[in-house]
N, C-alpha and C positions, 0 to 999 in steps of 0.2 A: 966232193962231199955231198951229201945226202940232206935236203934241207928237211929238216924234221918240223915245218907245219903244213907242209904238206902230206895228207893222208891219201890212201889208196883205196880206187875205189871199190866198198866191200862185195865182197864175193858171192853175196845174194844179187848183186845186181849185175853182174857179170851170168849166173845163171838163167837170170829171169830174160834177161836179152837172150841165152842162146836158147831155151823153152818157147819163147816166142817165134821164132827164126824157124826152131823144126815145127812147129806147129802151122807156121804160113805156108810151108810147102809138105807137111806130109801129109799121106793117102788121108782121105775123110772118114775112112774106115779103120782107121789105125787103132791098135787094143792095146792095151798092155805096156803104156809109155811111160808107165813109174819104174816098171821092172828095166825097160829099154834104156834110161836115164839112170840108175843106177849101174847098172853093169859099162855104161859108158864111162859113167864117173871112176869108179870105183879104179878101173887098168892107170887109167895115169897118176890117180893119186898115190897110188902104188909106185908109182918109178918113179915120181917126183920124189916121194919119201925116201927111198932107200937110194937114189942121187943123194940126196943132203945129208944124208946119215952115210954117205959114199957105203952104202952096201951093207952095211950094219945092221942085222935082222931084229939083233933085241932092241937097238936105239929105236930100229921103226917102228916095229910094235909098241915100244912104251908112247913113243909120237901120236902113234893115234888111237892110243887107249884100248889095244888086242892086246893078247896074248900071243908067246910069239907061237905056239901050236896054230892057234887062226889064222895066223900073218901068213906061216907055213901053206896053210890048206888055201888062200885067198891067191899066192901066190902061184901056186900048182895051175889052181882054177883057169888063170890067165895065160899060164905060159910060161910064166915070169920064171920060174926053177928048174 
């Protein structure tokens, strides 16, 4: 059983640790790490969601607030179809 007072720890802090971590070892010349952080993100939130939704295109898009035409094209983008 699941003791419910304990919380988890939230997911901005789990980012801000892994932002820091690329930042200590990438190039000092690096450009463009909002775009590089987003497309990092972006693949596994995608197959985290359609795992939970076991594969269910409309459940994920309504999950993360797309349409499923965007879910469609975001998936393409990746691979993922």
């Amino acid at each position: 059983m699941i003791d419910q007072n304990i919380s988890p720890t939230p997911l901005s802090t789990h980012i801000e640790q892994a932002v820091e971590q690329y930042l200590a070892t990438a190039d000092k010349d690096a450009n463009d790490i909002y775009q590089v952080f987003l497309a990092e993100l972006e693949r596994p939130l995608l197959i985290a969601t359609l795992k939970h939704t076991r594969g269910n295109q409309s459940k994920t898009a309504k999950l993360l607030g797309l349409n499923r035409g965007t879910l469609r094209s975001k998936l393409k983008a990746h691979g993922l179809l």
